[in-house]
FIGU-272118 format. One record per residue (C-alpha): residue number from 1; residue in one letter; chain; x, y, z. Coordinates in Angstrom, 3 decimals, decimal comma. Example, Ala and Ser with C-alpha at 12.3 -4.5 7.8 and 13.67 -1.06 7.14 Angstrom:
! FIGU-272118
PARO  pos  code  unit        c1        c2        c3
PARO    1     A     A    12,300    -4,500     7,800
PARO    2     S     A    13,670    -1,060     7,140
This chain:
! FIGU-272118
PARO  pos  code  unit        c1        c2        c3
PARO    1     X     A   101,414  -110,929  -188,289
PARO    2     X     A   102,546  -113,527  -191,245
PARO    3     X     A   105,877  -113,826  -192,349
PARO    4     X     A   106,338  -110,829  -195,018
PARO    5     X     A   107,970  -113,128  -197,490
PARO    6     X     A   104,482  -114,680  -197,943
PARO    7     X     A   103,374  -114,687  -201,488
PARO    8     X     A    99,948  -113,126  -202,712
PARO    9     X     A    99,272  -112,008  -206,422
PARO   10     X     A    96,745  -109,549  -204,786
PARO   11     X     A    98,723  -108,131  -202,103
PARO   12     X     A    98,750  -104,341  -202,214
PARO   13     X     A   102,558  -103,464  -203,157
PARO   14     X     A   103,944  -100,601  -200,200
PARO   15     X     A   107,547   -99,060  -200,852
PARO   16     X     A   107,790   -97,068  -197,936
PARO   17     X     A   106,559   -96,958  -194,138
PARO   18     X     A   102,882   -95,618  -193,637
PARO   19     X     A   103,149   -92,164  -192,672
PARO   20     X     A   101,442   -90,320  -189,841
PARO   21     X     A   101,962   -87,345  -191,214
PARO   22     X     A    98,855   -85,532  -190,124
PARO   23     X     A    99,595   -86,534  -186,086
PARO   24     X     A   103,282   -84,457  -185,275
PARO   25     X     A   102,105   -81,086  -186,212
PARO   26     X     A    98,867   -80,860  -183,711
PARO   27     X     A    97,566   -77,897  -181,048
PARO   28     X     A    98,658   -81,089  -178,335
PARO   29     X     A   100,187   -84,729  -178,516
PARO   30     X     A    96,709   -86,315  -178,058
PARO   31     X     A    96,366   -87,939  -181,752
PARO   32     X     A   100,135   -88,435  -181,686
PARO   33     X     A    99,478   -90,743  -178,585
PARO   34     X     A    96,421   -92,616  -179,900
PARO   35     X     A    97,692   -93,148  -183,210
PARO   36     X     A   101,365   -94,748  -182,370
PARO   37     X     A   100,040   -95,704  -179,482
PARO   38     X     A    97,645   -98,050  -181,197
PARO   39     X     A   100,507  -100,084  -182,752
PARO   40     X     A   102,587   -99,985  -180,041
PARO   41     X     A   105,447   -97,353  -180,181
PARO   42     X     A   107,809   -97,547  -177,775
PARO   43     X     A   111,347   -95,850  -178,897
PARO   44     X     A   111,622   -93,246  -176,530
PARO   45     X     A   111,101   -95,686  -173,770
PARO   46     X     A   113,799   -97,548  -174,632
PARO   47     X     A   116,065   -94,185  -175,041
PARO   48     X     A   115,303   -92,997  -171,449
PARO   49     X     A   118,008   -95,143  -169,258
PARO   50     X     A   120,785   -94,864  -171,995
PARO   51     X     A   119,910   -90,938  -172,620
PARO   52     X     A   119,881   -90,489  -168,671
PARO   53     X     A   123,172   -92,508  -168,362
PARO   54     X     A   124,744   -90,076  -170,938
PARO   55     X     A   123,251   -86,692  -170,246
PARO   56     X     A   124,330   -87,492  -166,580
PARO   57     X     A   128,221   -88,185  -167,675
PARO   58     X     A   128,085   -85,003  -170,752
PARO   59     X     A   126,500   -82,184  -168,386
PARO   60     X     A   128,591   -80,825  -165,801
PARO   61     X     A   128,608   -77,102  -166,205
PARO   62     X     A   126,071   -74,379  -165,986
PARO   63     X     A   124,179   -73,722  -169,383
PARO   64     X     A   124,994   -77,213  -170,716
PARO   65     X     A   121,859   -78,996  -172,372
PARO   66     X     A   120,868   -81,636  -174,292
PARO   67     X     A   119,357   -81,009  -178,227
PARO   68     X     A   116,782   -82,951  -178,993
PARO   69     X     A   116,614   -83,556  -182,451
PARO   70     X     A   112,640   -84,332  -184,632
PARO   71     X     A   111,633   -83,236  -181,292
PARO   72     X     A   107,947   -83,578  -181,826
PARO   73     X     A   105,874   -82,312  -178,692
PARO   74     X     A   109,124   -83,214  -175,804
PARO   75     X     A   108,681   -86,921  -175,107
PARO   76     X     A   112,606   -87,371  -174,798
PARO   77     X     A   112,338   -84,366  -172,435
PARO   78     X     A   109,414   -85,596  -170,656
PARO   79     X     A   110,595   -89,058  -170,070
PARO   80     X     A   114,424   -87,800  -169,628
PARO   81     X     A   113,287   -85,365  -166,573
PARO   82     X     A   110,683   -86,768  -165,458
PARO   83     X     A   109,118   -89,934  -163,788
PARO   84     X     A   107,004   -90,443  -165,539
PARO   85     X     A   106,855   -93,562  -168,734
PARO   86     X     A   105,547   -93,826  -171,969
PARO   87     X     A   103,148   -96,128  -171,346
PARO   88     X     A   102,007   -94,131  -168,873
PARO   89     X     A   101,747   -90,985  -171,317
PARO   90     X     A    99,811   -92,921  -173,791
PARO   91     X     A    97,104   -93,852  -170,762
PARO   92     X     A    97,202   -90,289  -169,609
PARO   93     X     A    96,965   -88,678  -173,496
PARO   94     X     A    94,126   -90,962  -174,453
PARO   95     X     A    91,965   -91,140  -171,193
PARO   96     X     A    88,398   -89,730  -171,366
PARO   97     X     A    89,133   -87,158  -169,185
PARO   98     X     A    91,914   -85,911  -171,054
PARO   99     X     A    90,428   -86,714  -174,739
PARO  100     X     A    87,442   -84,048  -173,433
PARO  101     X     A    89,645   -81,008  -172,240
PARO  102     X     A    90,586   -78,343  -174,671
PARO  103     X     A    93,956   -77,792  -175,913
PARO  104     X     A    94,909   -74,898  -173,233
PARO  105     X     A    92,899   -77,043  -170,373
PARO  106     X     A    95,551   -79,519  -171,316
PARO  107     X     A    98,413   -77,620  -171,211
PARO  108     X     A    97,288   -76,379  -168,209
PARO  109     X     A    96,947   -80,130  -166,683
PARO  110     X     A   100,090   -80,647  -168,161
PARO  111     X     A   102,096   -78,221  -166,701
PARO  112     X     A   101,135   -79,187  -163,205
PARO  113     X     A   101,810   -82,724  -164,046
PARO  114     X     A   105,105   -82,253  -165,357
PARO  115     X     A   106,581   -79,829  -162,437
PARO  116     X     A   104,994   -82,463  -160,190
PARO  117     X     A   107,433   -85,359  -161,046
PARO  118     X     A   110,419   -83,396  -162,092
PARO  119     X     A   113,319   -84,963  -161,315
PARO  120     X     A   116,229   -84,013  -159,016
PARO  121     X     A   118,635   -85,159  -161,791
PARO  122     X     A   116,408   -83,027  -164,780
PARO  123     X     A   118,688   -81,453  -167,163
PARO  124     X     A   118,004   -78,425  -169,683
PARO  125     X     A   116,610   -79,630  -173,225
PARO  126     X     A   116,539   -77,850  -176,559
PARO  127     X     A   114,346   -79,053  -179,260
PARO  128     X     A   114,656   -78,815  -182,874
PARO  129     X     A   111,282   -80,059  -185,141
PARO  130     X     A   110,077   -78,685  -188,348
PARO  131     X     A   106,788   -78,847  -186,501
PARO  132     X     A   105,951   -75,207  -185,126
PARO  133     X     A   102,750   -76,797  -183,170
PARO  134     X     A   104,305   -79,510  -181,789
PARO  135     X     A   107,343   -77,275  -180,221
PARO  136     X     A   104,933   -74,382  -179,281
PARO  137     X     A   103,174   -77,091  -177,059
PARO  138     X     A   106,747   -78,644  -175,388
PARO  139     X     A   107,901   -75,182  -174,561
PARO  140     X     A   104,028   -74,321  -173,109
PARO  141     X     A   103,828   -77,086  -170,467
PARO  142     X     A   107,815   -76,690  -170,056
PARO  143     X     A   108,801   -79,617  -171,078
PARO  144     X     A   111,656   -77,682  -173,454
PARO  145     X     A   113,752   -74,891  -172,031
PARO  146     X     A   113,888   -73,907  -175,268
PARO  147     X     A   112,460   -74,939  -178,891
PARO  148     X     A   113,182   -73,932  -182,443
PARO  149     X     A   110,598   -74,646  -185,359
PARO  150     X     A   113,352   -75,136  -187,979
PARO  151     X     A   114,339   -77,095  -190,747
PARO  152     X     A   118,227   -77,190  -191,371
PARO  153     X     A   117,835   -79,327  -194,439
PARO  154     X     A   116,075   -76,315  -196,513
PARO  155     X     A   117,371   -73,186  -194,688
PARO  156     X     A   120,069   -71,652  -192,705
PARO  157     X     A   119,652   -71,552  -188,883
PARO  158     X     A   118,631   -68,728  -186,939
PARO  159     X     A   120,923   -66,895  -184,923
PARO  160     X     A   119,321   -67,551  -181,643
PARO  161     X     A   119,154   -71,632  -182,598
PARO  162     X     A   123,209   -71,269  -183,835
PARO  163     X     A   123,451   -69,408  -179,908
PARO  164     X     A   121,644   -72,125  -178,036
PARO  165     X     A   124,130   -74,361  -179,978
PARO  166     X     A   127,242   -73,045  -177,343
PARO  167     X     A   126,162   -75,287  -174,868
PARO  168     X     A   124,503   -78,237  -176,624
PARO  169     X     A   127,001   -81,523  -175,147
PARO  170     X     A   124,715   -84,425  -176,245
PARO  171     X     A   122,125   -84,455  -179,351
PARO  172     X     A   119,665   -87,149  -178,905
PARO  173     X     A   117,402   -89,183  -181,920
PARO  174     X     A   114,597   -91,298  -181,405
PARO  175     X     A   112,808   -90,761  -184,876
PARO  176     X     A   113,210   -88,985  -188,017
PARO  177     X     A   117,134   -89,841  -188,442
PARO  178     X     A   116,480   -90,998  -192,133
PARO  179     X     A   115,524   -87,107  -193,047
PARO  180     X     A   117,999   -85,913  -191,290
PARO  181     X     A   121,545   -85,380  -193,513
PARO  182     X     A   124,824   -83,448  -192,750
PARO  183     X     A   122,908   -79,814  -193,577
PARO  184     X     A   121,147   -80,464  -190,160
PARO  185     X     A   123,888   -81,216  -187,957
PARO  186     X     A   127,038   -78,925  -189,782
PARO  187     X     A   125,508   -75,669  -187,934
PARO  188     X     A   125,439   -77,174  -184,754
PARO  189     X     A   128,562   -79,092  -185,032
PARO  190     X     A   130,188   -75,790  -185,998
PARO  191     X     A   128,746   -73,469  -183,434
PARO  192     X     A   129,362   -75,748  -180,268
PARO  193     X     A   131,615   -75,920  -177,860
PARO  194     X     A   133,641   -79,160  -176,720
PARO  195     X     A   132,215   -81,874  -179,519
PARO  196     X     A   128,907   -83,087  -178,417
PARO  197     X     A   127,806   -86,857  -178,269
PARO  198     X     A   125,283   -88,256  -181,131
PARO  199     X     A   122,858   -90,797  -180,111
PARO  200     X     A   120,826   -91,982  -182,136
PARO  201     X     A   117,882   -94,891  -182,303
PARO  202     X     A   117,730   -95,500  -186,134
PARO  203     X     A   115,448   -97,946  -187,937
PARO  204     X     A   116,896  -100,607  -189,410
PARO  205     X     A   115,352  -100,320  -192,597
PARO  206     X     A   117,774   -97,556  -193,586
PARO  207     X     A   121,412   -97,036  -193,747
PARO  208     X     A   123,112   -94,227  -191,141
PARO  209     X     A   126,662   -94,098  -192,895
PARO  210     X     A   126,258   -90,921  -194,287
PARO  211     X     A   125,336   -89,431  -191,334
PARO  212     X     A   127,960   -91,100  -189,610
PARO  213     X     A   130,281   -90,345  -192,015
PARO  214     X     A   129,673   -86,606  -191,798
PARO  215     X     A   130,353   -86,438  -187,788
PARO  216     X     A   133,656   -88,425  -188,577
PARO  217     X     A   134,343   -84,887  -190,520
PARO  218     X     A   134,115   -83,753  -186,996
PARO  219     X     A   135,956   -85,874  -185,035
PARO  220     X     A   133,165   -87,826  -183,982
PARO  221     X     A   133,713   -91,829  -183,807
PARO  222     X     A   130,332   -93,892  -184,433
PARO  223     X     A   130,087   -97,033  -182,620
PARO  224     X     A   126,478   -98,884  -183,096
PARO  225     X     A   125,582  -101,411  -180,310
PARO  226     X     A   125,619  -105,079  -181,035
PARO  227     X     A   124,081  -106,014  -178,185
PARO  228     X     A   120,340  -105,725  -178,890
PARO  229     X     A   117,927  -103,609  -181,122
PARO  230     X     A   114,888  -102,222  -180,162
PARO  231     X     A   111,224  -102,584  -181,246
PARO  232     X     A   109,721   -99,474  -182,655
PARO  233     X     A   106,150  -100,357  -182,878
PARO  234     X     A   104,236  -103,487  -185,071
PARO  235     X     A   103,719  -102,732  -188,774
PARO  236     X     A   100,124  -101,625  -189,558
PARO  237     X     A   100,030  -103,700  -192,623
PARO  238     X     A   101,553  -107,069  -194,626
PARO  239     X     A   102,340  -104,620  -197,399
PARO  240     X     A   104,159  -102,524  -194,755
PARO  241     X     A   105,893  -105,558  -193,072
PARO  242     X     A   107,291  -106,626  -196,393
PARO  243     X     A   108,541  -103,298  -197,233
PARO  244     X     A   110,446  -103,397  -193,778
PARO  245     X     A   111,624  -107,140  -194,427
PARO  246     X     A   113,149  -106,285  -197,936
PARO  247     X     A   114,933  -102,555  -197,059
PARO  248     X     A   115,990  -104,323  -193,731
PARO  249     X     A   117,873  -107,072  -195,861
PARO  250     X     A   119,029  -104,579  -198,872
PARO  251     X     A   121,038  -102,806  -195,930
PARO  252     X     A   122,963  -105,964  -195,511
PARO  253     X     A   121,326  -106,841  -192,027
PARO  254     X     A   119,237  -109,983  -191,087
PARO  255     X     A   115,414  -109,526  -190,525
PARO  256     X     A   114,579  -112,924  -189,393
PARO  257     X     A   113,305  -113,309  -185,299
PARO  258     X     A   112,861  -109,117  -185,709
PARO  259     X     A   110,832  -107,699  -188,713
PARO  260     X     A   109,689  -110,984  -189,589
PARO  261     X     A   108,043  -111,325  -186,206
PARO  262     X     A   106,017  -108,516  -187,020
PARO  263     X     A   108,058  -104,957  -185,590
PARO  264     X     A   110,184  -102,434  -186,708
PARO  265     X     A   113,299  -101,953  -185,040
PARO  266     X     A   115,845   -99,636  -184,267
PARO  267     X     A   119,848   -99,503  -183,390
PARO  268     X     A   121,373   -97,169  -181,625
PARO  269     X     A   124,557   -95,158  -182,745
PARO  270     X     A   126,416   -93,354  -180,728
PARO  271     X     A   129,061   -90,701  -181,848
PARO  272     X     A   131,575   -89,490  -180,061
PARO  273     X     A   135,569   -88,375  -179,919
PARO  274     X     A   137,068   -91,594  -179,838
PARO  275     X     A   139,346   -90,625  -176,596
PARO  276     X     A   136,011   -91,350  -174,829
PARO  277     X     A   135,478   -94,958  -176,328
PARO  278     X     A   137,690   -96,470  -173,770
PARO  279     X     A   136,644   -94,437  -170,901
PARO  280     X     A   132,717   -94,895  -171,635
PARO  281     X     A   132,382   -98,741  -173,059
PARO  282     X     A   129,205   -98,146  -175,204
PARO  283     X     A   127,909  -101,842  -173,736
PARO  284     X     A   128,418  -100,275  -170,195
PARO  285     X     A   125,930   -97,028  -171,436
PARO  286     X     A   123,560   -99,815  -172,952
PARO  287     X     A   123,703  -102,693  -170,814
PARO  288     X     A   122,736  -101,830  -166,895
């Protein structure tokens, strides 16, 4: 894709990312698959060593789980407890085969598939979406032990989501961070027990200080890796390239060899008491 600083009196002018809205609310993950898949999305593959390596060292006692947050239809469960990879989703979700069964023949595949390459290791995952299809479908093949169709920005939590909250030790992010503000993570903050870890793949073309900012309120240190960041998928457009470029370098951060080579890309945060800094290196969590 061309350099997004390119010039063009024609060019249509984009302000914001191209949304997909109509794909994370389906009966199943199929159009979610072909549509990202089509441009390459790969976040949650990148997330599954570094949220294994931390759900392994955060989980020790019986009830503990991991809180999945913009949940969508349990990829970060799936590819957490499971051997399975994304790539390997995307084949499976888009195959003929699959593209002809109906939505319950699929969860039916599904669950089969899933239970068939659970891991030894597999920990319990809550998710958290504003999307009640998408979590209706996680929790059918059993991907999510449990699932809450909620959004903490607008409206209180429910009881039962504030109960699963006890036990919640590390919240995970792979998309959706830049709707996310202090309203979303105050209940859950508030209602567990020892402070859970944040981690969090965030684009670039935002900033995640606030957020940040509000877990310091909790005692929560944010540390964001400096050793890498991580493609997202390619842009579908110039227009949405340039967009990228210029919020990229309004945020203070260089775009050049990364969103000028034609990808978005994330960093990941990670939040955490600060006691645990120098006992967990975050290049150690990152970096094996």
């Amino acid at each position: 894709m061309a350099d997004a600083r390119g010039e063009g009196a024609e060019a249509p002018v984009q302000r914001t990312m191209t949304p997909f809205d109509d794909i994370y609310d389906r009966a199943d993950p199929r159009a979610f698959f072909r549509e990202l898949g089509a441009f390459g999305y790969r976040t949650p593959q990148h997330a599954q060593p570094v949220f294994r390596r931390l759900a392994a060292l955060r989980l020790s006692g019986t009830g503990d789980a991991v809180l999945d947050l913009c949940c969508s239809y349990g990829i970060n469960a799936a590819l957490l407890n499971h051997d399975v990879t994304l790539e390997g989703l995307r084949a499976r979700y888009t195959a003929p085969r699959t593209v002809a069964m109906t939505t319950q023949e699929l969860i039916e595949h599904d669950r089969a598939f899933f239970r068939a390459r659970r891991r030894r290791d597999a920990v319990p995952v809550i998710g958290l979406d504003i999307a009640p299809h998408a979590i209706a479908y996680a929790r059918a093949v059993g991907l999510l032990d449990d699932g809450f169709a909620e959004n903490l920005e607008t409206s209180p939590p429910s009881p039962a989501l504030l109960d699963a909250a006890r036990n919640v030790r590390l919240i995970t992010i792979t998309g959706g961070a830049s709707f996310l503000s202090g309203a979303t993570f105050q209940p859950i903050l508030d209602n567990a027990g020892p402070p859970p870890w944040v981690a969090a793949f965030v684009l670039r073309t935002g900033s995640y200080a606030p957020i940040a900012e509000h877990l310091a309120r909790h005692g929560l240190t944010t540390e964001k890796y400096a050793g890498a960041t991580f493609i997202q998928r390619r842009f579908t457009s110039a227009a949405e390239q340039r967009y990228a470029v210029d919020a990229v370098t309004a945020t203070g951060e260089d775009p050049d060899g990364k969103e000028t080579a034609g990808h978005f890309h994330t960093a990941l945060h990670l939040s955490r008491p600060r006691a645990d800094i120098d006992t967990h290196p975050l290049g150690d969590l990152v970096a094996q």
